[in-house]
C-alpha positions in Angstrom: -93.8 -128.0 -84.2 -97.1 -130.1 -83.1 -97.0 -131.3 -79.7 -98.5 -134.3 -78.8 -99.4 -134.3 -75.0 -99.2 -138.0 -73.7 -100.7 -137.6 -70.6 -103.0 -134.5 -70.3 -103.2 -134.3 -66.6 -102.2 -131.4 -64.3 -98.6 -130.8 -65.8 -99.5 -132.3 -69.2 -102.7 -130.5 -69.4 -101.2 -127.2 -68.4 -98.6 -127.4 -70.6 -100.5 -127.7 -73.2 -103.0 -125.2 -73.1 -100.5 -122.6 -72.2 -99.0 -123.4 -75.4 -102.3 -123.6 -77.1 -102.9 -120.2 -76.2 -99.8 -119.3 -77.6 -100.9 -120.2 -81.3 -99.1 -123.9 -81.1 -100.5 -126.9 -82.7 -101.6 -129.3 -79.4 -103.2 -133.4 -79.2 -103.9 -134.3 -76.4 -104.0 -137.4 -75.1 -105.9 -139.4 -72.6 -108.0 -141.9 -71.4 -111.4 -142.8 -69.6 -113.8 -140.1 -68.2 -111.1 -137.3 -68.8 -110.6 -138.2 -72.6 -114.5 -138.0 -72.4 -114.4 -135.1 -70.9 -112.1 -133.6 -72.8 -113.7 -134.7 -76.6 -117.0 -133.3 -75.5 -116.5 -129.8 -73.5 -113.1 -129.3 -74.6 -110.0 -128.7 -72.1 -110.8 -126.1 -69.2 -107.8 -124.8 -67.7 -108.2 -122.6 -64.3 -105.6 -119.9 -64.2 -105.2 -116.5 -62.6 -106.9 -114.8 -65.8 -110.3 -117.0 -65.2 -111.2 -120.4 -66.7 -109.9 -120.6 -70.3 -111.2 -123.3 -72.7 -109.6 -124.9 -75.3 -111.1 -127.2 -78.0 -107.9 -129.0 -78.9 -107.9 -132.9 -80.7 -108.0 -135.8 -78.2 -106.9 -139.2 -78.9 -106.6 -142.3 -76.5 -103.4 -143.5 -78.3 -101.4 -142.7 -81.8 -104.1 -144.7 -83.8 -106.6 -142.0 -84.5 -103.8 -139.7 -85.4 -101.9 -142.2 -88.2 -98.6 -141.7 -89.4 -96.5 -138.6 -87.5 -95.2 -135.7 -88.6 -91.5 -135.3 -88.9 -92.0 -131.6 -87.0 -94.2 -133.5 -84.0 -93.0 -133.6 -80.2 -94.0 -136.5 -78.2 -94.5 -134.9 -74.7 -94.4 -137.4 -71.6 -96.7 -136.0 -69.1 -97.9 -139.1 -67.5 -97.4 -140.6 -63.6 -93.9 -142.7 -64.0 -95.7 -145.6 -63.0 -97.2 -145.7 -66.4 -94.2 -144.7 -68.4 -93.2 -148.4 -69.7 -96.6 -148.2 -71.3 -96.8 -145.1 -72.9 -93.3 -145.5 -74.4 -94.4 -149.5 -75.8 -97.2 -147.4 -77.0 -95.8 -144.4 -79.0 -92.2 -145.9 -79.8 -93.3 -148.0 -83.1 -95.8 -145.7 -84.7 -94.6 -144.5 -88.1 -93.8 -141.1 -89.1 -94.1 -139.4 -92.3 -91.0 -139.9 -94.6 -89.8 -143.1 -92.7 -88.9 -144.3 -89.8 -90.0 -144.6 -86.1 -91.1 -142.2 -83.4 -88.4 -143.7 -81.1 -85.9 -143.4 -83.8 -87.0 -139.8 -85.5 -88.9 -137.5 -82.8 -87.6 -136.5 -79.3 -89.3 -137.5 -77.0 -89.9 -134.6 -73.8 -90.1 -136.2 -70.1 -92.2 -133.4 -68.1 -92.0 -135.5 -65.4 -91.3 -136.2 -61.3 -88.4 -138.2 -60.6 -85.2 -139.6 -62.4 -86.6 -142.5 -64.0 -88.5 -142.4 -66.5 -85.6 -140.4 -69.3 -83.4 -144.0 -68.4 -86.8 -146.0 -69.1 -87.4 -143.8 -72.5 -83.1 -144.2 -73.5 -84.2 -148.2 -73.6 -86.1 -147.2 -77.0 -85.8 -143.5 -78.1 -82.9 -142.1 -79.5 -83.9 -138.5 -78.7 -84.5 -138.2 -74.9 -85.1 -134.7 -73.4 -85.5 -134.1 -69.6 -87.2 -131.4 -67.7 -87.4 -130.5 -64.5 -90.8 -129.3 -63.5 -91.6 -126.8 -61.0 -95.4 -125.9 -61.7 -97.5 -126.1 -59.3 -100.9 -127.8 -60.8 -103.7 -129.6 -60.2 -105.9 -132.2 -61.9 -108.9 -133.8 -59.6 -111.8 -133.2 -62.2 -112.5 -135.0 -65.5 -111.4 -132.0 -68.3 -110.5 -129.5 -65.8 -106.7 -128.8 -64.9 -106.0 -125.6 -62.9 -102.6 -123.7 -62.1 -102.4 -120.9 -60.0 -98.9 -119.7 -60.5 -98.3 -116.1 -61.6 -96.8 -114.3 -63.5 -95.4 -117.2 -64.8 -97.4 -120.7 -65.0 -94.0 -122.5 -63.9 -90.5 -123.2 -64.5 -89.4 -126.2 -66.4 -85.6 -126.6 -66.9 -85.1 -128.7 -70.3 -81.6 -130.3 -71.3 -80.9 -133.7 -73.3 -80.7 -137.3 -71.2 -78.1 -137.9 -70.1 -76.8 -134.1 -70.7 -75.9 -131.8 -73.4 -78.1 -129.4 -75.0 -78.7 -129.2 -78.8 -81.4 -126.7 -81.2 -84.1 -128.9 -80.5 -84.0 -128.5 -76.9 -83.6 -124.5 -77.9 -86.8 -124.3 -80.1 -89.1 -126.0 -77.6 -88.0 -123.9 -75.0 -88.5 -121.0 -77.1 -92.5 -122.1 -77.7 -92.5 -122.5 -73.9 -91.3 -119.3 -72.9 -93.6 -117.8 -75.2 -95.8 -119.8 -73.9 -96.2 -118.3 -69.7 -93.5 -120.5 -68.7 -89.3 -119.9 -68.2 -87.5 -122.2 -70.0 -83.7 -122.5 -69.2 -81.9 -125.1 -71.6 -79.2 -126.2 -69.4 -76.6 -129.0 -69.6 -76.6 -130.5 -66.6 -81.2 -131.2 -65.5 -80.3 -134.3 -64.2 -78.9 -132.0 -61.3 -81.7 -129.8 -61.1 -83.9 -132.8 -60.9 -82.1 -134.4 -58.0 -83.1 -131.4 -56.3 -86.6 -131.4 -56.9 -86.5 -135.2 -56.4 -85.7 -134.1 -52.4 -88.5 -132.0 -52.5 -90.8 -134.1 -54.1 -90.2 -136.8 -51.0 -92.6 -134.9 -48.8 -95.4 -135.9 -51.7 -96.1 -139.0 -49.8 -96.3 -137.5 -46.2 -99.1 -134.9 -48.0 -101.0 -137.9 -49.2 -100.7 -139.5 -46.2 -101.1 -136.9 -43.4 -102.5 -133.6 -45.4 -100.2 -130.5 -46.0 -97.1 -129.8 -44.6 -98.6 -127.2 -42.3 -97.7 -127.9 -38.7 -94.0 -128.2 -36.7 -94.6 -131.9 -36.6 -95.0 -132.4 -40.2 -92.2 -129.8 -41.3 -90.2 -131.4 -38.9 -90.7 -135.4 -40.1 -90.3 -133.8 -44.0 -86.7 -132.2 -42.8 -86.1 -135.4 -41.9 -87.1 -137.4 -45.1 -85.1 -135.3 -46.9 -81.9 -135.5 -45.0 -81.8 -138.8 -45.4 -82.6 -138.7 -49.2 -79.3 -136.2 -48.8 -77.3 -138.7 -47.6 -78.3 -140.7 -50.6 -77.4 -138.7 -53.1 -73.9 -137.7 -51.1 -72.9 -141.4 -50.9 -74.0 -142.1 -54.6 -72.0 -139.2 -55.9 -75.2 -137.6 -57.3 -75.2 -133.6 -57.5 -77.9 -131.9 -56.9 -78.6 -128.1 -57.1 -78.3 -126.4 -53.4 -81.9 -125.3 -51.7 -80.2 -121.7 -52.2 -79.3 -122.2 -55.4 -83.2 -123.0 -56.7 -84.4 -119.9 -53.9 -82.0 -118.1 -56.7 -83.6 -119.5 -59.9 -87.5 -119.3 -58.8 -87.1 -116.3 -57.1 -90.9 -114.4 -57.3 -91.7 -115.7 -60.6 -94.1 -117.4 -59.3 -96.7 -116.6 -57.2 -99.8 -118.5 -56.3 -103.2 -117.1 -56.2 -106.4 -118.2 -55.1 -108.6 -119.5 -58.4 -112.9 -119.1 -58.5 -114.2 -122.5 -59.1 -111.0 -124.6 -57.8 -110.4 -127.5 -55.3 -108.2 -127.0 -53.0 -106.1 -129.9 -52.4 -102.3 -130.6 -52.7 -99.3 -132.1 -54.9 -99.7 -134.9 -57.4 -99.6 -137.8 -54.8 -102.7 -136.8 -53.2 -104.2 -136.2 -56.2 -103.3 -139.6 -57.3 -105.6 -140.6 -54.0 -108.3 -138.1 -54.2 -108.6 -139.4 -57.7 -108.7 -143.1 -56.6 -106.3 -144.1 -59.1 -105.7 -147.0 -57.3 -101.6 -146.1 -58.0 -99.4 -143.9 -56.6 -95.7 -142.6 -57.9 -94.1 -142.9 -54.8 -92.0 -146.1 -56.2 -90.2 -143.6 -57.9 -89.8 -140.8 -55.3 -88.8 -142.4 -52.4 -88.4 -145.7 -53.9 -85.7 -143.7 -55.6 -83.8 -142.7 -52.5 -84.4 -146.8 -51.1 -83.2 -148.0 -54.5 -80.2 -145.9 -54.2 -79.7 -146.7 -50.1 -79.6 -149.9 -50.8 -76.9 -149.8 -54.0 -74.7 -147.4 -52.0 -75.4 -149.1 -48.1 -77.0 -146.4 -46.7 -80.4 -147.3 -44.9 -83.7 -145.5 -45.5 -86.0 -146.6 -43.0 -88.2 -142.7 -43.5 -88.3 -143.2 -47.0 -89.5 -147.0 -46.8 -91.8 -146.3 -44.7 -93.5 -143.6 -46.9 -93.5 -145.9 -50.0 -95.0 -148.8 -48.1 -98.1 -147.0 -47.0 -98.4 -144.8 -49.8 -98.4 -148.0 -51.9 -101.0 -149.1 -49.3 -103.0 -146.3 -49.5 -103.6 -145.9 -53.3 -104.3 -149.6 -53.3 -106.9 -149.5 -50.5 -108.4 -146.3 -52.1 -107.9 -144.8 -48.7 -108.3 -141.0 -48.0 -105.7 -138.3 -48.9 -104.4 -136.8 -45.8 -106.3 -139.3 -43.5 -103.6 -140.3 -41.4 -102.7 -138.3 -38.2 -99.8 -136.9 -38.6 -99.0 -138.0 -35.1 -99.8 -141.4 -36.1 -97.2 -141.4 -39.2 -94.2 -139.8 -36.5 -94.8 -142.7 -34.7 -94.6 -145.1 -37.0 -91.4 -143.2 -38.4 -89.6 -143.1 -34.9 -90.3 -146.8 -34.8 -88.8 -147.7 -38.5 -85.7 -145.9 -37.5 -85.7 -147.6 -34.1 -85.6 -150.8 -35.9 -83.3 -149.7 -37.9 -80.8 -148.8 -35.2 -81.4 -152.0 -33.4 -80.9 -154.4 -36.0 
């Protein structure tokens, strides 16, 4: 199979050098001063073996690449905020021997979040989900580093909404052979419920910096219990915290890599890049959307969307908020919250 990587960032850019490396046909696809990057110096992934670069095609959209192949995998790698235009994109373009992308080719959502499977369902007839635990990072035009070992990350694959068929099999075969474990599993909504409750400390990260001291731990607990409630009250299962302990295990551990930025998770990258966008619509927005379907209020989590929002749109600073600051303004949304 080729794989087509629509989005080459940190978890699209990983993903497909690692398989790459492996001996897999890769196209990468980007846009701006990484897909210039990229086309001139090649992809330069940073992992615990040293810098590895590989000179792999890059396109800006399907045009350059023509009709598809009838063995190609469109892999979704990109923020969800720019789903709806990918999937426009890539859902028309012929492939080889008739037919659609969004009717013939699955289409693989290596993304944060819930949406974007629902979003792809809308036109593709072949939706796969995965939950992603890799920890990456993409801050430089054609660089993308990951520091996990001995595994690169864990990405748990099953069909939207759930089942699992040979499709799903053979691409998780290419990606455990590939650095990563694989599981095919029924039921990755569930898993990515879970990961959706972790991911809701992205925002305080971009806001405030890493989730280092007592008073940032302490305001993330509290995020996520209400994101718990959530979930509880929508009927939405989600795997237990001991339960993913179980599954990750030591597989991976990270390790300091020469020539890296430090930094954090894909939020803040979203504002040390000045993307001017952020995905926390779709992280916490996810927990509001849901609050307000099943009457349960989220004053935590819309707080964190509206200044994350705020942030990427102001180009402010990752972590340039006091963290004392953000309590404050937490204690006072739920205040409100209580009084009204």
């Amino acid at each position: 199979m080729r794989y087509i990587i629509i989005g080459a960032g940190a978890v699209g850019g990983t993903v497909g050098g690692r398989l790459a490396q492996a001996g897999h046909e890769v196209v990468l696809v980007a846009r701006g001063r990484h897909h210039t990057a990229l086309s001139e110096g090649g992809l330069r992934l940073r992992v615990p073996e040293g810098e590895l670069t590989y000179r792999l095609p890059v396109v800006d959209g399907p045009g350059p690449l023509g009709e598809l192949r009838a063995d190609d995998v469109l892999v979704l790698a990109v923020k969800t905020q720019d789903s709806v235009a990918a999937l426009q994109t890539w859902a028309p373009v012929p492939v080889a021997g008739g037919g659609t992308a969004a009717e013939r080719l699955p289409l693989v959502c290596a993304q944060n979040g819930v949406e974007s499977q629902r979003l792809a369902l809308r036109r593709f007839r072949h939706v796969y989900g995965v939950c992603v635990w890799l920890p990456s990072a993409f801050v430089e035009p054609g660089v993308v580093s990951a520091a996990g070992t001995p595994l690169t990350g864990i990405l748990y694959l099953g069909r939207h909404p759930h089942g699992i068929d040979d499709t799903a099999r053979r691409i998780a075969a290419d990606l455990t052979a590939s650095h990563f474990e694989a599981p095919v599993v029924a039921d990755v909504a569930r898993w990515q419920y879970a990961k959706l409750l972790g991911n809701l400390g992205n925002a305080v990260e971009a806001l405030s910096g890493p989730l280092q001291d007592e008073a940032a731990q302490a305001l993330y607990a509290r995020v996520r219990a209400e994101g718990e409630r959530v979930l509880d009250a929508a009927g939405l299962a989600y795997a237990s915290a001991e339960e993913q302990k179980a599954a990750r295990g030591d597989k991976i551990t990270l390790v300091p890599l020469d020539g890296a930025r430090s930094g954090g998770g894909s939020s803040w990258q979203s504002l040390a890049r000045g993307t001017g966008t952020i995905e926390a619509d779709h992280l916490n927005g996810e927990i509001v959307l849901l609050g307000r379907l099943h009457g349960v209020p989220t004053p935590l989590n819309e707080l964190l969307q509206r200044l994350a929002n705020a942030f990427a749109r102001e180009r402010r600073a990752a972590g340039s908020m006091p963290v004392a600051e953000l309590v404050r303004l937490a204690d006072e949304a739920v205040a409100f919250v209580q009084e009204t």
